[in-house]
C-alpha positions in Angstrom: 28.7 -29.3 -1.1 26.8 -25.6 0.2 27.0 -25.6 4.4 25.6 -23.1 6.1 27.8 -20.9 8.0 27.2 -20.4 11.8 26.8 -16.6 11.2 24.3 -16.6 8.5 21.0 -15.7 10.0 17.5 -15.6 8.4 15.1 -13.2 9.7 11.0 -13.6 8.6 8.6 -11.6 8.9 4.3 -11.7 9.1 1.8 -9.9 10.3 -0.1 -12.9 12.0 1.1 -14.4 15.3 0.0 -17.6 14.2 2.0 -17.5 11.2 5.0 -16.8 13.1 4.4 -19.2 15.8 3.6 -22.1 12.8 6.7 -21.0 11.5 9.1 -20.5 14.4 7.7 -24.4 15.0 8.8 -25.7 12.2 12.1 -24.0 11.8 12.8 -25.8 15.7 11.5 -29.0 14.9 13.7 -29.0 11.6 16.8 -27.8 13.8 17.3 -24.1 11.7 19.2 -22.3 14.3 19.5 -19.3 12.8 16.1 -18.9 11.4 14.2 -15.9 13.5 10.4 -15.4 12.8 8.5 -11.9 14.1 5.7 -10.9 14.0 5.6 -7.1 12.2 4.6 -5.0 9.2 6.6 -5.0 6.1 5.5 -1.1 5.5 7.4 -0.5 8.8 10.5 -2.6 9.5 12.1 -0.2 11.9 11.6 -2.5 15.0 14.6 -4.8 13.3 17.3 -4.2 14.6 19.9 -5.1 12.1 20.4 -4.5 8.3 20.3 -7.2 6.2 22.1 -8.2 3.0 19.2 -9.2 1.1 15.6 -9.0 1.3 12.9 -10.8 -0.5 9.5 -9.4 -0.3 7.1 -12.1 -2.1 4.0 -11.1 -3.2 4.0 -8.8 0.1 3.3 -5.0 -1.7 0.0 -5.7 -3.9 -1.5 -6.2 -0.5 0.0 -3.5 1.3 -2.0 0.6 1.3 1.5 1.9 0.9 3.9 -0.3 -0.7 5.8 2.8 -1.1 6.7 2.7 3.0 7.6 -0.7 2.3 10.2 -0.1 -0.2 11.5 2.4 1.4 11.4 0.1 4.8 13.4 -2.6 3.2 16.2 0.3 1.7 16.2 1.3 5.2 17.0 -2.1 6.7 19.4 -3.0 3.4 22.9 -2.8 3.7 24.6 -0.3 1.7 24.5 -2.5 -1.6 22.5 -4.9 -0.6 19.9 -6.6 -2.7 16.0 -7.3 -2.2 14.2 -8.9 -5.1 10.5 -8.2 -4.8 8.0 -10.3 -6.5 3.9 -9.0 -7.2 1.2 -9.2 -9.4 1.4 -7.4 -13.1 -1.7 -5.2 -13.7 -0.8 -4.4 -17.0 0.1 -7.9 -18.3 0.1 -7.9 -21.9 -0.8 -11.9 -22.3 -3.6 -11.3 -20.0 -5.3 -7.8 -21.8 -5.0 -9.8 -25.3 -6.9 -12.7 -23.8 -9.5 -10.9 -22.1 -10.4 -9.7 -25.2 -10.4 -13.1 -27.1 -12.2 -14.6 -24.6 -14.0 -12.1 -21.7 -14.1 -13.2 -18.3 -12.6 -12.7 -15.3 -8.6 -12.8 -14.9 -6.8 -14.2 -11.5 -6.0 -10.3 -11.0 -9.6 -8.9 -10.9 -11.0 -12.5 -8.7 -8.6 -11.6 -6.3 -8.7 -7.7 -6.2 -10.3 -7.8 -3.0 -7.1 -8.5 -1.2 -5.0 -6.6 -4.1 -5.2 -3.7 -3.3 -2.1 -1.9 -4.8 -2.2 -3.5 -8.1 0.0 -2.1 -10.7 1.9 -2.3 -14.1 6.0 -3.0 -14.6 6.6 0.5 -15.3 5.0 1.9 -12.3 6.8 -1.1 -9.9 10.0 0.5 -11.5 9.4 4.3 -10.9 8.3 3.4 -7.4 11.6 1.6 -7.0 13.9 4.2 -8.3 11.8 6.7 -6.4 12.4 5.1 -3.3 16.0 5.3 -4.1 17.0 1.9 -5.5 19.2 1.1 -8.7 17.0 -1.3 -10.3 19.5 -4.1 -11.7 17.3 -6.8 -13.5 13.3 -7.7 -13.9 12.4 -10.6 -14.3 8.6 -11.4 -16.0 6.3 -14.4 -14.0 4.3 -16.8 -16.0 2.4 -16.1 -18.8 -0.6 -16.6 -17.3 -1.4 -18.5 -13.7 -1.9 -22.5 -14.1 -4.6 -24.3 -12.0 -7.2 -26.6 -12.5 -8.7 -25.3 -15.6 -4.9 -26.2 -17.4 -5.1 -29.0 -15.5 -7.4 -30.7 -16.9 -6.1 -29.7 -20.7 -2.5 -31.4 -21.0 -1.5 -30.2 -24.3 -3.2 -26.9 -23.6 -0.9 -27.0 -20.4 2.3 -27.9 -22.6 1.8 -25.3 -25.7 1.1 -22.8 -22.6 4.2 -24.2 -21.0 6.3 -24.0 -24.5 4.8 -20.5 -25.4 6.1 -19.5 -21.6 9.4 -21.0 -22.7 10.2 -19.0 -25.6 9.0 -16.1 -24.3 12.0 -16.4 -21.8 14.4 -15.2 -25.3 12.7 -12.5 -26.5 13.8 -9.2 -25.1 10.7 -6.8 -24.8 8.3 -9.6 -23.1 9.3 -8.3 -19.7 5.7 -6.9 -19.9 4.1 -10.2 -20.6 4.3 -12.2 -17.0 0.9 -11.8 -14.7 3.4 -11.5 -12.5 6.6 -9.7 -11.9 10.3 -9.9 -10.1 12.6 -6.9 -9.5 15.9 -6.9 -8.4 16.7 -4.0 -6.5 20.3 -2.8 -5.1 20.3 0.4 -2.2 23.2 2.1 -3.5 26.6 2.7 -1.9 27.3 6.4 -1.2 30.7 7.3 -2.3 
């Protein structure tokens, strides 16, 4: 069985006080120790004072006016050879473009571009990451296409989608066709 050891510490971070407060609540009531919430900005983690051995940034940087200072805020806060995986929206979702033009109407990206504001493709998300000065290791493609109530209500719509999802997992090139996207990012270790 996985315990947790006494010096493994979790660190989270929002911009909302409530948040944190909810948060810092529940972690007490459910007796998490070593769970720390804060109340900050992920495009400037400086005020930590620690580095960390992994940081995940979930669907943190499409809202963000720089998510360049946020990457380059989590490789200053990284370990040297730590990991942070970060997961966002992908603007240039190949699934989503072929269906638009099947069948025109708004996608999950453009309803919610209002609070996306640094929407971008997989190839951009990777030249941003390398720029910032991490070794990309491994991305990782979301869903086809976001679920909800309109799949929902079609099961065997929401299985062939589900099935479709599935074998796209084997095919190599389909890193492209996820509305959504996962990098895993190492900060280098300097000789």
């Amino acid at each position: 069985h996985l315990k947790s050891k006494e010096k493994d510490a979790f660190t989270g971070i929002d911009m909302s006080d409530v948040n944190v407060s909810f948060a810092s609540m529940v972690a007490k009531e459910l007796s998490f120790n070593n769970v720390n919430f804060q109340t900050g900005s992920a495009e400037e983690l400086g005020f930590l004072d620690k580095k960390f051995d992994v940081v995940i940034c979930s669907d943190v940087v499409e809202h963000l006016k720089s998510p360049e200072k946020c990457l380059a805020s989590i490789l200053d806060i990284l370990k040297a050879g730590g990991i942070s995986i970060i997961t966002t929206p992908n603007s240039e979702n190949l699934i989503v473009r072929i269906k638009d033009k099947l069948f025109p109407r708004k996608t999950q990206i453009e309803i919610d571009n209002g609070e996306h504001i640094s929407l971008k493709g997989l190839k951009e998300w990777i030249n941003i990451a390398r720029k910032t000065g991490f070794n990309v290791l491994n991305v990782y493609r979301g869903a086809l296409i976001f679920g909800g109530p309109r799949y929902n209500r079609h099961p065997i719509l929401f299985a062939f989608v589900i099935l479709i999802d599935r074998i796209m997992d084997f095919i190599p090139f389909a890193n492209n066709c996820g509305e959504a996207v996962t990098l895993n990012l190492r900060k280098p270790v300097k000789p």
